[in-house]
Structures are given as structure tokens and as C-alpha cells.
N, C-alpha and C positions, 0 to 999 in steps of 0.2 A: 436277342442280346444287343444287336446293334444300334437299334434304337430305342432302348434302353440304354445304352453308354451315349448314343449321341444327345439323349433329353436332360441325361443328367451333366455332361460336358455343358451344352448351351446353359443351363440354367446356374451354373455355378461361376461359368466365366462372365456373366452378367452380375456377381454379386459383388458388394463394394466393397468385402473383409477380401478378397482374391485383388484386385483390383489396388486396393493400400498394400497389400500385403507385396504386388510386386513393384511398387515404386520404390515401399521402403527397404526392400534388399537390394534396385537401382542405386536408390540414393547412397547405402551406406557402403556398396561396392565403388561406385563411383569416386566417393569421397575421400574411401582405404585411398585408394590408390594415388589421389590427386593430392595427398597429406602426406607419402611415404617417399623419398626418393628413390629409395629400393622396393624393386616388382615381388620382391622376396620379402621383403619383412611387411609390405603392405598384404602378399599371400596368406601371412599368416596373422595378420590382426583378422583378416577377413573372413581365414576361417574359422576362429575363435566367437566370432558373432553366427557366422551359420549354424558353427552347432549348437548355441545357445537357443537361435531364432528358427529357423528350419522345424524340429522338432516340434517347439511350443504350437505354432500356428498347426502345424500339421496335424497333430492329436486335439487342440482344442476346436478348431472350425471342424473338422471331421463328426468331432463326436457330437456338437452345434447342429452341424447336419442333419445325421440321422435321425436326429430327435426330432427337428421341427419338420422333418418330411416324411412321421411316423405313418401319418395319411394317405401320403402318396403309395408310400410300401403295402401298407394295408391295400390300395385297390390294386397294383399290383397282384397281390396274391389272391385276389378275390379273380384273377386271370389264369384260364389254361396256362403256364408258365412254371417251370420248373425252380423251385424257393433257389437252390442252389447258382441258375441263372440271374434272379434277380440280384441275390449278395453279391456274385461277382459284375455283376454290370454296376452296378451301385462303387464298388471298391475299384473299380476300373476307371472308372468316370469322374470318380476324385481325386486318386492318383496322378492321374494324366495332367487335371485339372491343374493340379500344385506344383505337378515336377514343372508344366511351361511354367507357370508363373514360375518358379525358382529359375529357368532355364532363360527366360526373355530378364529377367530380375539381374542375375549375378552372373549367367552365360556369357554374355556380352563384355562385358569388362575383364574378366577373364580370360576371352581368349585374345581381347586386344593389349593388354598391358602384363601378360606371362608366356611362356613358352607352349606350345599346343599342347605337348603329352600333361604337363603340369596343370595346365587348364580343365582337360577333357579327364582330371583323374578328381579335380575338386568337384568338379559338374555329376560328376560319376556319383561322387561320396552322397553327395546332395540329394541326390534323386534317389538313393538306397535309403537313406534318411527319411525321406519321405514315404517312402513305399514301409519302413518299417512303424515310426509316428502312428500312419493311416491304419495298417492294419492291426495296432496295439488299441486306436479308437474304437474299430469296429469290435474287439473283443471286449471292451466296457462295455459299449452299448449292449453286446449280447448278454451279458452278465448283469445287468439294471435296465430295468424300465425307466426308473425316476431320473432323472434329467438331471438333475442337483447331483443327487448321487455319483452317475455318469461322469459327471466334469467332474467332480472332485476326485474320483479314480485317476484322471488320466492326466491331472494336473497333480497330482504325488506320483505318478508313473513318469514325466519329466521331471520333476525338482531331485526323484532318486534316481535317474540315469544321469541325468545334468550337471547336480553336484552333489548327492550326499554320496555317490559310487565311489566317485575319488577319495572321499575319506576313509570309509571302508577299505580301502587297496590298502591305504597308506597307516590304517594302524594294523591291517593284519602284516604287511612290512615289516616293522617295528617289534611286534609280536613276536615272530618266526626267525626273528636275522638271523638267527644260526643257527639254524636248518636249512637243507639245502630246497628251495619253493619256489623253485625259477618254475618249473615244470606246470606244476599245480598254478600257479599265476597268471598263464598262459591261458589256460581252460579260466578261470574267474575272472580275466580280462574281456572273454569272449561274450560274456553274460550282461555286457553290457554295449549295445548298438553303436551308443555315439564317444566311448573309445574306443571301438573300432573302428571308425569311421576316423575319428582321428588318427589312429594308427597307419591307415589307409594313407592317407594323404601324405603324413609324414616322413613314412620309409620310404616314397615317392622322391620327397625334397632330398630327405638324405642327410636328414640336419640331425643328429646322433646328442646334442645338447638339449635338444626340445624335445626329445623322446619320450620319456619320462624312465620309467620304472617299467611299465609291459612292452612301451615299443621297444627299450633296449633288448628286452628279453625275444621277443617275435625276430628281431632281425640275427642276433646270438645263434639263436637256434634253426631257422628257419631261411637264413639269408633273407635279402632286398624280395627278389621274384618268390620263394614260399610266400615269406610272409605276407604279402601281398594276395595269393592266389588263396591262403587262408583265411584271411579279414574280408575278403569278398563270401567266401560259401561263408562264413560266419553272419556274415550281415544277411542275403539270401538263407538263409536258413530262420533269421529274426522275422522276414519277410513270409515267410510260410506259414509258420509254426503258428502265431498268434491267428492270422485270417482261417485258418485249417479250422483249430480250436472253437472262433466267433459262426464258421458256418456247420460245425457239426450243432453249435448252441440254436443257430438261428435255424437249422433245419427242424429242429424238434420243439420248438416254441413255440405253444399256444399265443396268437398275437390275439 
């Protein structure tokens, strides 16, 4: 397995979409900050483009990936080597791959221009984000051979985490106001990674105005530290669930 994560580490940190990929979350962390006079409100431009950008590259180079290294996987398997070990060295070695880039990208400015716990909580969101992105790819690709196909899954798989989920929240809102759906909200917040991840971040800040509608409800119910210990196994659990699903597909896949 080791070297297998170290061939796929080397050959990805050599590629030039990893490589843009961490200048331009450099740049625009750099820039948040150097445009905000407040370490706070530039916090939160900042994290409004991660979650936007984070995700995107995450799921589309991923799923880029494994399609053009179908070959590579192929001789792989044509090796004594357990299918099960090859998926997870393969998902390990991209992971790693994305969270440094994200970590040498926006780590750095973050922990120099916010407070360390505030830092090391965006860094945190980040790298769950990624771990979940990655293994949402990897369950495309298990589920389509075709390439086209692949991307075009996991590019509707962020446009409805990213922004059609918010609208949904907000007519089922609307819908229900009087009813009591603080509870139920809670759980259909969960369903989606990168409000959680948001929520993560923001019951951290402690900014009760930028909430929204679920973090009001997480922190309501759950206090600061729940909610928090919650939005973590929730996202861990995004992180499982999907890779779980892509290597039972991939174990039983005629390649």
C-alpha cells in the first residue's frame, strides 16, 4: 500500500491543476486578508470562496483522475494485490495530495492573520471537505465507466451541495413555518457536507447573525461544543459512507 500512495502522492504533486490549484487558494487567501481590515470579516469572505472552491476542484480533478489513470489501475490489478488495497492507496494519495495543497494554499495566511484555534478550525473544515469532495469522485467513477458521464455526475453533485441545497432549506422553511421543524432541520442540514462545514466554522466564530437558519438551530439545541462535536461525525460520516459504497462497487467490478 505504501508505495502505492507514495507513486500516486509523487505523480500528482507533479501535476500543474494541483500546482494552480494551490497558488490560487494562496492568492485569494492572501488577498481576503490584505483587502479586509478585519481578520474577521476577511475570515469570512475567505470562507465563502473555500467552500465554493475547495469542493469544485476536489471532486472534478479526482474524478479527471481516475479516469485517465484507468490503465494504471488496470495493471495494478493484473498484480497479486488486494482490489480493496489498491482503492484505498489510490483515495489516500489524492486526499493527502489536495488536503497539502489546501494546507501550504490557505494554512499559511490563516494562521498568520486569525487566532490559532480559529485557524486550525477553518484548516480542519477544509481538509473534511476534501476528504469528502474526493470520496463523492471516487463513487462516480465507481458508478460510470464513461468519462463524460463521470464529470457530469460530480459536477451536479457540487452545483446541488453548493447551491441548489440552500434553496431547498429555504422553501421547505417557508413551507412548514408553523410547524414545529427545528428538529427535522437539523437531520436535512446534515445531508448536506458543505453546510456543515459551514456550520463548523461558524459556531466556532460565534457570529449568531451569519448563522443562518440550521446554525441557529445546531447551536439552540446542541450548544457551541455539541454542535460542533456533531458537524464533525456528520462530515466523517460524508467521508465514509460514499468511499464505503465506491469500494464495495469497485471490488465487484468487472474492469
Amino acid at each position: 500500500m505504501r508505495s502505492i500512495f507514495k507513486l500516486v502522492v509523487a505523480d500528482i504533486l507533479k501535476n500543474r491543476v494541483v500546482l494552480v490549484y494551490t497558488l490560487l487558494i494562496s492568492a485569494l487567501s492572501w488577498s481576503t486578508f490584505a483587502l479586509e481590515d478585519n481578520s474577521s470579516k476577511g475570515l469570512l469572505s475567505l470562507m465563502n470562496i473555500i467552500l465554493l472552491v475547495v469542493p469544485l476542484v476536489s471532486v472534478i480533478f479526482s474524478t479527471i483522475y481516475n479516469y485517465n489513470n484507468t490503465e494504471f489501475i488496470e495493471l495494478l490489478l493484473s498484480q497479486p494485490i488486494a482490489r480493496k488495497i489498491i482503492w484505498r492507496s489510490l483515495f489516500s494519495g489524492l486526499s493527502a495530495s489536495l488536503m497539502l495543497a489546501f494546507i501550504v494554499g490557505a494554512g499559511i495566511p490563516l494562521l498568520i492573520f486569525t487566532p490559532p484555534l480559529l485557524a486550525c478550525t477553518m484548516i480542519f473544515a477544509g481538509m473534511l471537505l476534501t476528504l469528502v469532495f474526493v470520496a463523492l469522485a471516487f463513487l462516480s467513477c465507481s458508478l460510470s465507466r464513461d468519462k463524460a458521464k463521470g464529470i457530469g455526475i460530480t459536477i451536479v453533485l457540487w452545483l446541488f451541495y453548493s447551491v441548489l441545497f440552500d434553496g431547498l432549506i429555504l422553501f421547505l422553511t417557508f413551507q412548514f413555518a408553523d410547524y414545529p421543524i427545528e428538529k427535522m432541520m437539523i437531520g436535512v442540514s446534515m445531508l448536506n457536507p458543505v453546510d456543515t462545514a459551514r456550520i463548523l466554522i461558524l459556531l466556532q466564530l460565534d457570529i449568531s447573525a451569519l448563522m443562518g437558519y440550521t446554525g441557529a438551530v445546531f447551536r439552540e439545541f446542541f450548544g457551541t461544543t455539541g454542535g460542533i462535536l456533531l458537524s464533525v461525525c456528520s462530515m466523517l460520516l460524508w467521508v465514509w459512507l460514499p468511499y464505503y459504497l465506491s469500494l464495495r462497487r469497485f471490488s465487484k467490478k468487472d474492469l
